[in-house]
PyMOL commands that place a pseudoatom at each C-alpha (Angstrom):
pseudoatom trace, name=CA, resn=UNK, resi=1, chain=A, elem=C, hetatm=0, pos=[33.912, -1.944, 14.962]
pseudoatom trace, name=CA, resn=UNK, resi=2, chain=A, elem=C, hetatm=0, pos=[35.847, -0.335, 11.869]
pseudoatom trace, name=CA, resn=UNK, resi=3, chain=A, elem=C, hetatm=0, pos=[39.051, -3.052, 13.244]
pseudoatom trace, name=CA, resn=UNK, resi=4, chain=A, elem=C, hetatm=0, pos=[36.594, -6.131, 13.616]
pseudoatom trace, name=CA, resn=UNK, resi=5, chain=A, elem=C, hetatm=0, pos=[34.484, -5.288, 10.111]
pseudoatom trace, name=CA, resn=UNK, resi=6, chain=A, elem=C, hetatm=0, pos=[37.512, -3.313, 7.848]
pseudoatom trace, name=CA, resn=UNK, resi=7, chain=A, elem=C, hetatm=0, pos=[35.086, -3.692, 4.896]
pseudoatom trace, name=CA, resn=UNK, resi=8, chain=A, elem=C, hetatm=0, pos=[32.037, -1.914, 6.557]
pseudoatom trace, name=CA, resn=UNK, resi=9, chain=A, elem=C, hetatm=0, pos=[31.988, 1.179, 5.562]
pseudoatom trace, name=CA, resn=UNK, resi=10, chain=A, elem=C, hetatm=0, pos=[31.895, 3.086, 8.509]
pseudoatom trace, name=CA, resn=UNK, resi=11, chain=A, elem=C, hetatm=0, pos=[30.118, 6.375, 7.608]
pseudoatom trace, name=CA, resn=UNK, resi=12, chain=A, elem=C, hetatm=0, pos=[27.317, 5.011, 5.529]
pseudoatom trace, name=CA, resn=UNK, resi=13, chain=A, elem=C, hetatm=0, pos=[26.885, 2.412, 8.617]
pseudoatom trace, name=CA, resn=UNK, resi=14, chain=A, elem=C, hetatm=0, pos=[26.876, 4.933, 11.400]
pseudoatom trace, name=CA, resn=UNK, resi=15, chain=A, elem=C, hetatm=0, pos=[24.301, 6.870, 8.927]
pseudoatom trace, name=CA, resn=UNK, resi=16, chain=A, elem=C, hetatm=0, pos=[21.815, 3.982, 8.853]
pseudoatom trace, name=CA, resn=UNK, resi=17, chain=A, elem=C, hetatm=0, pos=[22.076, 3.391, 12.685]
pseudoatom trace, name=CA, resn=UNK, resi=18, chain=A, elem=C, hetatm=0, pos=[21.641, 6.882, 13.093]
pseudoatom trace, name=CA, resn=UNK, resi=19, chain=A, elem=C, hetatm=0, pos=[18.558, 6.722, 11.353]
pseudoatom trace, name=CA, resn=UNK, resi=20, chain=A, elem=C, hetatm=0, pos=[17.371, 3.835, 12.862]
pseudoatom trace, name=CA, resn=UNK, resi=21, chain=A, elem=C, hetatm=0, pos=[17.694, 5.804, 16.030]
pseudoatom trace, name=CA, resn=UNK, resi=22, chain=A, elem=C, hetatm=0, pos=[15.266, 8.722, 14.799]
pseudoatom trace, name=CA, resn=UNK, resi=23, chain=A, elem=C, hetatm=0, pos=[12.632, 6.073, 13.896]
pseudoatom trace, name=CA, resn=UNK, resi=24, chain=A, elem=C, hetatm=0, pos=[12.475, 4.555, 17.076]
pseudoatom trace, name=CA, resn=UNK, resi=25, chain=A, elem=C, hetatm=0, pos=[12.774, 7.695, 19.070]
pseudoatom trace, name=CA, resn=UNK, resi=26, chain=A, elem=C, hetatm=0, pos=[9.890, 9.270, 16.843]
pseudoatom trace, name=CA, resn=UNK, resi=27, chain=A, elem=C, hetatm=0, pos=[7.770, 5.857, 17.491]
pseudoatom trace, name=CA, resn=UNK, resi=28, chain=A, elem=C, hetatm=0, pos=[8.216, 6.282, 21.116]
pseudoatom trace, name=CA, resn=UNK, resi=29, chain=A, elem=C, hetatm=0, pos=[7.716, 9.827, 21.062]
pseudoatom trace, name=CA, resn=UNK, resi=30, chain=A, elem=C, hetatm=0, pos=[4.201, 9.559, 19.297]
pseudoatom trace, name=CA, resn=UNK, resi=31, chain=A, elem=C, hetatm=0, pos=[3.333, 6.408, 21.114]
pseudoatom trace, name=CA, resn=UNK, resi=32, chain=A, elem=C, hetatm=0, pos=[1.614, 8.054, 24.099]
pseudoatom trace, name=CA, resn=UNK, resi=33, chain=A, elem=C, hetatm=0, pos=[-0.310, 10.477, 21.192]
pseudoatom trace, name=CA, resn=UNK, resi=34, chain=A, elem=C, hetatm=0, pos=[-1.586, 7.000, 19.260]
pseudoatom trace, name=CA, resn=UNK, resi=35, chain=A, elem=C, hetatm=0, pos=[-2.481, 5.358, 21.667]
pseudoatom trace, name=CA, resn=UNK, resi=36, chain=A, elem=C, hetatm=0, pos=[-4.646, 8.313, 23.119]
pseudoatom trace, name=CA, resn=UNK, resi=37, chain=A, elem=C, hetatm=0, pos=[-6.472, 8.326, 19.955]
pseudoatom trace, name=CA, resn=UNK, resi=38, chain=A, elem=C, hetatm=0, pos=[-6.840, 4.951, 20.078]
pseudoatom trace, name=CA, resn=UNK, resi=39, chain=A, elem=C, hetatm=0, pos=[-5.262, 4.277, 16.874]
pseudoatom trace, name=CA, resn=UNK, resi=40, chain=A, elem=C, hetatm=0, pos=[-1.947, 2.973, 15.397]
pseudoatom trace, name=CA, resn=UNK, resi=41, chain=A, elem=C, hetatm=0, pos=[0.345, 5.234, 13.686]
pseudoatom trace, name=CA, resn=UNK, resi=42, chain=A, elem=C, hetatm=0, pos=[-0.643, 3.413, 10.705]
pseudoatom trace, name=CA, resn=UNK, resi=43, chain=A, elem=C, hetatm=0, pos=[-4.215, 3.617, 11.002]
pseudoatom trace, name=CA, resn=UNK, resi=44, chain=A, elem=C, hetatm=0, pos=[-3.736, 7.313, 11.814]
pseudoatom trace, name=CA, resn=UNK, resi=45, chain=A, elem=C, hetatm=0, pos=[-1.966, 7.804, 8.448]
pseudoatom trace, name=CA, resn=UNK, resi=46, chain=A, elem=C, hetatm=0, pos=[-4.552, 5.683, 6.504]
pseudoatom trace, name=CA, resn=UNK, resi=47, chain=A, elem=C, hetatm=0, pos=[-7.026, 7.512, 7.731]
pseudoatom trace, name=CA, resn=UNK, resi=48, chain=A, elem=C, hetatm=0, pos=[-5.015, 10.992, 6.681]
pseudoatom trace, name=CA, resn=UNK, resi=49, chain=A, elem=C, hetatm=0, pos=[-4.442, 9.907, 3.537]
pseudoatom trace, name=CA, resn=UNK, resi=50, chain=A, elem=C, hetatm=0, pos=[-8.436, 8.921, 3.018]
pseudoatom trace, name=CA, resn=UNK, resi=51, chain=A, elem=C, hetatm=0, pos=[-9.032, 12.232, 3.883]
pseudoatom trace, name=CA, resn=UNK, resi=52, chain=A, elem=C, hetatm=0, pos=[-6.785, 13.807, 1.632]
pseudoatom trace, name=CA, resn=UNK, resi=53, chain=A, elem=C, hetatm=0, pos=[-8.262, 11.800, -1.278]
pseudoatom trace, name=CA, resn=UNK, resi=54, chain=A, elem=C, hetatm=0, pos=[-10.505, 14.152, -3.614]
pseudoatom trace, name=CA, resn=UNK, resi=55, chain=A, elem=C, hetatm=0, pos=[-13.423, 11.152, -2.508]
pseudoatom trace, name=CA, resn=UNK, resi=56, chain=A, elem=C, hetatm=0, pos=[-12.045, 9.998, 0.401]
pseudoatom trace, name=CA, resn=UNK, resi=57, chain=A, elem=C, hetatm=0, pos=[-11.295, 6.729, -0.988]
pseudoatom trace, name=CA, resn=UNK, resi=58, chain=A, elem=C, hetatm=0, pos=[-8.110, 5.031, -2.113]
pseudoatom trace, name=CA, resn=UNK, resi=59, chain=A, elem=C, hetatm=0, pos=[-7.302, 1.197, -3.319]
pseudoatom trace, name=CA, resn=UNK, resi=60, chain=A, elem=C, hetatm=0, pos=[-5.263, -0.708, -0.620]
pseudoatom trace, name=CA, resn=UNK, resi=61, chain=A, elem=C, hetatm=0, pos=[-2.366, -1.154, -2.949]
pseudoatom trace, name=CA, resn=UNK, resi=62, chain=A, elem=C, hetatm=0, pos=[-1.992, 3.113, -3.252]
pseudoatom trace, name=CA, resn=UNK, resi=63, chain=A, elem=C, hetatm=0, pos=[-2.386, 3.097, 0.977]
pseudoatom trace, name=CA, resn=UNK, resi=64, chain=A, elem=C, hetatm=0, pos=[0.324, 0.239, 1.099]
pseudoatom trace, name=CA, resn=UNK, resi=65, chain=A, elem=C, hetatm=0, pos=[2.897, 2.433, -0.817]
pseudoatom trace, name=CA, resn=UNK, resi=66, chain=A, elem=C, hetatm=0, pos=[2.195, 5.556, 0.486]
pseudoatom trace, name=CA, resn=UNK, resi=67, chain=A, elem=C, hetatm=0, pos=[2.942, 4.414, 3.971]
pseudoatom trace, name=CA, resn=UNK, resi=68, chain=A, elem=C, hetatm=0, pos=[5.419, 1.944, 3.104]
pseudoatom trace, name=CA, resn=UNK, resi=69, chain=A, elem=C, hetatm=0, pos=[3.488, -1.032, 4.612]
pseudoatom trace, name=CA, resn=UNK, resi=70, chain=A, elem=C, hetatm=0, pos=[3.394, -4.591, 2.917]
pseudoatom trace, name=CA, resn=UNK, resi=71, chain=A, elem=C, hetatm=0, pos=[-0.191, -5.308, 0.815]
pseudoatom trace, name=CA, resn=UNK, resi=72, chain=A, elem=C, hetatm=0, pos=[-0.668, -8.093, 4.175]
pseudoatom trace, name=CA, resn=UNK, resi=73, chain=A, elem=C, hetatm=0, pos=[-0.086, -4.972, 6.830]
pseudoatom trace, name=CA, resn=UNK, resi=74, chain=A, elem=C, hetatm=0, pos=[-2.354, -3.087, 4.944]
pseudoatom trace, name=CA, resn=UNK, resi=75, chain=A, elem=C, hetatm=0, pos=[-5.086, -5.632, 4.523]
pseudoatom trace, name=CA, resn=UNK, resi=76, chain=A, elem=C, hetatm=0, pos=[-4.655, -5.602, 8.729]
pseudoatom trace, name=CA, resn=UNK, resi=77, chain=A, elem=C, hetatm=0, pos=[-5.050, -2.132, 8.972]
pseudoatom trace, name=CA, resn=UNK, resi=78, chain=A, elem=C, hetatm=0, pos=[-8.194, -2.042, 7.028]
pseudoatom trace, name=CA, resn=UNK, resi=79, chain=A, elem=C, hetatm=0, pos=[-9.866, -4.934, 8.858]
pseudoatom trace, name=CA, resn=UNK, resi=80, chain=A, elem=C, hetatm=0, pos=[-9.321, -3.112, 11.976]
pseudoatom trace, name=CA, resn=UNK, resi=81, chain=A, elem=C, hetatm=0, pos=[-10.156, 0.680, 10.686]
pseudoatom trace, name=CA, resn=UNK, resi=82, chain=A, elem=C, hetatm=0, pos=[-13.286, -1.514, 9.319]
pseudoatom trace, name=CA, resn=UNK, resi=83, chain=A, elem=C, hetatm=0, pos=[-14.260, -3.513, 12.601]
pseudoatom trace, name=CA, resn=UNK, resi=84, chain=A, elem=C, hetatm=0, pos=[-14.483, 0.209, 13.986]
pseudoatom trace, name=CA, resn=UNK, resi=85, chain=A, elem=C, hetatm=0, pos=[-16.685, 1.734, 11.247]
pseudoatom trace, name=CA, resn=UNK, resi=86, chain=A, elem=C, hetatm=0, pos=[-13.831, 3.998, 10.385]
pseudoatom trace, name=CA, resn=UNK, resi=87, chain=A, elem=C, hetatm=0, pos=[-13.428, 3.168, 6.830]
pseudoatom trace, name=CA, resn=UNK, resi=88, chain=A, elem=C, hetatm=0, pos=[-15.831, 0.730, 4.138]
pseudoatom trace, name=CA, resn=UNK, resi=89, chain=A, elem=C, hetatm=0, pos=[-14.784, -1.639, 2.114]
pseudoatom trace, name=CA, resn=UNK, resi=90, chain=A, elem=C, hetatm=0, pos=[-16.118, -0.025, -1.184]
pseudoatom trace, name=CA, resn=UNK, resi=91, chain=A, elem=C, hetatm=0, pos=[-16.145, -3.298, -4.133]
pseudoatom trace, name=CA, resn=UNK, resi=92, chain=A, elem=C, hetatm=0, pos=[-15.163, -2.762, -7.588]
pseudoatom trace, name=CA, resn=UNK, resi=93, chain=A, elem=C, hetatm=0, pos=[-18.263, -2.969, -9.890]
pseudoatom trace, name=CA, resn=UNK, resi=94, chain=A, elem=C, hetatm=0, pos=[-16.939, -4.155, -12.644]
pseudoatom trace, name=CA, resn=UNK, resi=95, chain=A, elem=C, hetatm=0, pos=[-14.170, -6.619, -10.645]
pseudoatom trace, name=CA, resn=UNK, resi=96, chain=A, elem=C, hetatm=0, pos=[-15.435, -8.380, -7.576]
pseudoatom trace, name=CA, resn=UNK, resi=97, chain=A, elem=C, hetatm=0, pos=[-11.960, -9.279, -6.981]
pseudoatom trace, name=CA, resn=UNK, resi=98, chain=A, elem=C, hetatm=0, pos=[-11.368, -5.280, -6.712]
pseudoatom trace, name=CA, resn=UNK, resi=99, chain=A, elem=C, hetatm=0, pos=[-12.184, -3.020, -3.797]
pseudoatom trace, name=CA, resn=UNK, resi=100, chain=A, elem=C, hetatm=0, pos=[-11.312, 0.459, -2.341]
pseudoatom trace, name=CA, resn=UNK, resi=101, chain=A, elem=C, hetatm=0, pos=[-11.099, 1.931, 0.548]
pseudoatom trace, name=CA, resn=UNK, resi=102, chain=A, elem=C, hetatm=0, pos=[-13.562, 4.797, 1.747]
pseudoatom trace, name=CA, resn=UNK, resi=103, chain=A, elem=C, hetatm=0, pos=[-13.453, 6.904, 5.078]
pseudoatom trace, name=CA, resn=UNK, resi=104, chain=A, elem=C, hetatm=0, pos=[-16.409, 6.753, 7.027]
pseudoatom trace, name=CA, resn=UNK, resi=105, chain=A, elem=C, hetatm=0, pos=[-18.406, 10.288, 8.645]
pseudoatom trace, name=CA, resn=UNK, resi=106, chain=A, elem=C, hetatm=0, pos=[-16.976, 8.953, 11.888]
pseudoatom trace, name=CA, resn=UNK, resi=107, chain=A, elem=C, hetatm=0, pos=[-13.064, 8.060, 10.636]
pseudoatom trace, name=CA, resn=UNK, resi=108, chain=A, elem=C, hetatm=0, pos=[-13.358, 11.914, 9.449]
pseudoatom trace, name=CA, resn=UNK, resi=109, chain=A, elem=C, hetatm=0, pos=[-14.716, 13.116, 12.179]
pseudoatom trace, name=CA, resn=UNK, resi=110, chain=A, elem=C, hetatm=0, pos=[-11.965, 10.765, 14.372]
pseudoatom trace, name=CA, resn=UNK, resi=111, chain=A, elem=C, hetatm=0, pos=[-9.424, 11.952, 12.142]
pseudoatom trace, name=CA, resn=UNK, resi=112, chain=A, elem=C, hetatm=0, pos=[-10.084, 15.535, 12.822]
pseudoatom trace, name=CA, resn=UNK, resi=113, chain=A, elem=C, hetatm=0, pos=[-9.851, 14.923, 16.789]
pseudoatom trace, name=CA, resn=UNK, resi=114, chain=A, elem=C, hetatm=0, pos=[-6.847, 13.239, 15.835]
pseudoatom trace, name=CA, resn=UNK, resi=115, chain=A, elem=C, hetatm=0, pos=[-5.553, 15.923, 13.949]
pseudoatom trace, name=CA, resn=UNK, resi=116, chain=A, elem=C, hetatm=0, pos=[-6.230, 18.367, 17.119]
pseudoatom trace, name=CA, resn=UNK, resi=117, chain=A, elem=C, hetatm=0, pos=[-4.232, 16.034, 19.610]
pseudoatom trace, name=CA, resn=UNK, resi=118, chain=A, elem=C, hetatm=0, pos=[-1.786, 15.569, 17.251]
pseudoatom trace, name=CA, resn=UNK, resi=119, chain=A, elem=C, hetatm=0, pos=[-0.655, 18.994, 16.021]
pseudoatom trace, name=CA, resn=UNK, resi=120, chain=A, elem=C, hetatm=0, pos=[1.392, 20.158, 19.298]
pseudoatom trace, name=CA, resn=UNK, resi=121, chain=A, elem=C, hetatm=0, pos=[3.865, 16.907, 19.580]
pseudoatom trace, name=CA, resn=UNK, resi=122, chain=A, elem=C, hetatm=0, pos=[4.805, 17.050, 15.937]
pseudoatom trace, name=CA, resn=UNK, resi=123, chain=A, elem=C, hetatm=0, pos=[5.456, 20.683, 16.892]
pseudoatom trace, name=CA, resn=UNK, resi=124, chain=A, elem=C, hetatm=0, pos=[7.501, 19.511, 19.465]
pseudoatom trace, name=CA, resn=UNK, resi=125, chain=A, elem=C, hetatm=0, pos=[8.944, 16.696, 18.236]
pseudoatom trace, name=CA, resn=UNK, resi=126, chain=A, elem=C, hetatm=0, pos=[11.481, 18.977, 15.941]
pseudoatom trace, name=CA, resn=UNK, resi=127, chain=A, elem=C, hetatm=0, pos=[11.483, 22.179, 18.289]
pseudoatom trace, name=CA, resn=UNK, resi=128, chain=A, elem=C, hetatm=0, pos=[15.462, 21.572, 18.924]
pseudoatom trace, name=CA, resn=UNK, resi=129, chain=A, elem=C, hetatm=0, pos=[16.083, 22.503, 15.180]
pseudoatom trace, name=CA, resn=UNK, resi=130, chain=A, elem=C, hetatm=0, pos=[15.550, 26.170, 13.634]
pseudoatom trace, name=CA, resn=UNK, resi=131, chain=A, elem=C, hetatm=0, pos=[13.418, 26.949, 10.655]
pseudoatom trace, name=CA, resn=UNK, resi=132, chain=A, elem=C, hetatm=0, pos=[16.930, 26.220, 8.471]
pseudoatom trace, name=CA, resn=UNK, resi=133, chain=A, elem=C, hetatm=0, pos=[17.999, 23.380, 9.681]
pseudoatom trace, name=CA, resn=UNK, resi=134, chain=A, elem=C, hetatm=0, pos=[14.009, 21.463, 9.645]
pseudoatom trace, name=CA, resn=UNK, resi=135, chain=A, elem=C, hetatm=0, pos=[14.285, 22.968, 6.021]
pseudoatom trace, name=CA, resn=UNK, resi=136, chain=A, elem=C, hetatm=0, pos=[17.732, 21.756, 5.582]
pseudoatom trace, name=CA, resn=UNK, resi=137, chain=A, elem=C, hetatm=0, pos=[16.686, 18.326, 7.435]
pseudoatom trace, name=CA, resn=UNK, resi=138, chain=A, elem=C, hetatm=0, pos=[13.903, 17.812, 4.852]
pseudoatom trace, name=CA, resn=UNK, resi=139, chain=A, elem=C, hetatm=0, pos=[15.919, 18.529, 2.131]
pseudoatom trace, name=CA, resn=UNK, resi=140, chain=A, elem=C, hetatm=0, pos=[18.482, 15.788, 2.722]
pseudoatom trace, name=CA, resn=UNK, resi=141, chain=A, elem=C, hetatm=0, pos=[15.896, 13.367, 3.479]
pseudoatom trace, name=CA, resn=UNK, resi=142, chain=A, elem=C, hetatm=0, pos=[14.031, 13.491, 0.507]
pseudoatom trace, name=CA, resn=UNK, resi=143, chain=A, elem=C, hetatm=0, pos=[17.840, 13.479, -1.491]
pseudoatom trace, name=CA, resn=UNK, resi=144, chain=A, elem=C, hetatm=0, pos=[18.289, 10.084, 0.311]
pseudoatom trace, name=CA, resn=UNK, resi=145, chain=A, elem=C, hetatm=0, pos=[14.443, 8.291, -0.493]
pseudoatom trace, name=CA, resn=UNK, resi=146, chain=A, elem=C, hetatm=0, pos=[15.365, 9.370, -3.982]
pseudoatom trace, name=CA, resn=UNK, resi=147, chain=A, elem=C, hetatm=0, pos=[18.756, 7.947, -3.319]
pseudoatom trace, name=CA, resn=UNK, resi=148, chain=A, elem=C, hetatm=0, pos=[17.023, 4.791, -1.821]
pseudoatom trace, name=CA, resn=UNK, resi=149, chain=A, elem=C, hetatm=0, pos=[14.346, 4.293, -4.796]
pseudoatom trace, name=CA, resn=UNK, resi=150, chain=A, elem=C, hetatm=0, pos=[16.606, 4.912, -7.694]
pseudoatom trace, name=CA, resn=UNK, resi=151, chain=A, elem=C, hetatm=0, pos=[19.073, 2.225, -5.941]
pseudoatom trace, name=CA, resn=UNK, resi=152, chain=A, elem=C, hetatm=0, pos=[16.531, -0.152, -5.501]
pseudoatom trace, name=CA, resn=UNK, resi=153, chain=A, elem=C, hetatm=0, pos=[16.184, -0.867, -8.913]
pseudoatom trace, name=CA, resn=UNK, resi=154, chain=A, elem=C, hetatm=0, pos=[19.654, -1.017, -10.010]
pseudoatom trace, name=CA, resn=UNK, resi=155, chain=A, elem=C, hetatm=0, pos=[21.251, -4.422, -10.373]
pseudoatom trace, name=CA, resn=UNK, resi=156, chain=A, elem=C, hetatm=0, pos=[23.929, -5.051, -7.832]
pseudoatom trace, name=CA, resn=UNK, resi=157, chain=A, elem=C, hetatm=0, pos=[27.020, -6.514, -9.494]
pseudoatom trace, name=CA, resn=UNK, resi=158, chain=A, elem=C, hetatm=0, pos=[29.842, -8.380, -7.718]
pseudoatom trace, name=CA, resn=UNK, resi=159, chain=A, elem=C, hetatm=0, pos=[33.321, -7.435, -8.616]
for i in range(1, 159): cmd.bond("trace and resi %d" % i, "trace and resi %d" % (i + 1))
show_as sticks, trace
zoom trace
């Protein structure tokens, strides 16, 4: 590849397919785990982060960042969670246009199941690295989504 593409940077490229790697091989790893719950990895982390909430309700737009899902994925997500009495659709009282996003009694009581089934394969998932290299791991990735947020917002010039 380095002979075809000379002006790919080969490191940074074998990085990113590396990566891309890991998130398919965690997706298919967790697959069987989802789809046991009978939720999406998505859902599964809405519903997380509802119950993490101080009132177990968030606006979409917060839910769309913190999972990294488009404001259309999330609006998806919700209708679903929604269909299944998981989460309400709590509107804005002062702005109609405005709503939130509130965990049901059953999406917390789903969540906790979820939270049971869950607990062993994440265990698993990173049982081939030691306590210092998961903390090592972890440290590096969050270097690089600082690395990847600061970036985003610099303009790229051509030279």
């Amino acid at each position: 590849m380095a002979a075809a593409l000379p002006d790919l940077p080969m490191d940074e490229t074998i990085m990113v397919r590396l990566l891309r790697i890991c998130v398919v091989g965690l997706g298919q790893f967790f697959e069987p785990v989802f789809r046991h719950m009978g939720l999406s990895e998505s859902s599964f982390h809405v519903l997380c982060l509802l119950m993490a909430e101080q009132d177990g309700e968030a606006p979409p737009a917060k839910l769309s960042e913190l999972i990294g899902a488009s404001r259309a994925h999330m609006s998806q997500i919700v209708d679903v969670l929604s269909r299944d009495s998981l989460v309400e659709r709590i509107s804005d009282p002062n702005d109609a246009r405005r709503h939130s996003v509130r965990i049901t009694s059953s999406g917390r009581a789903r969540t906790q199941k979820g939270l049971r089934d869950f607990a062993a394969p994440m265990q698993r998932a990173f049982a081939g690295l030691n306590a210092d290299e998961f903390a090592q791991l972890a440290a590096l990735l969050r270097k690089a989504v600082i690395s990847f947020d600061n970036d985003a917002f610099e303009p790229q010039r051509d030279t």
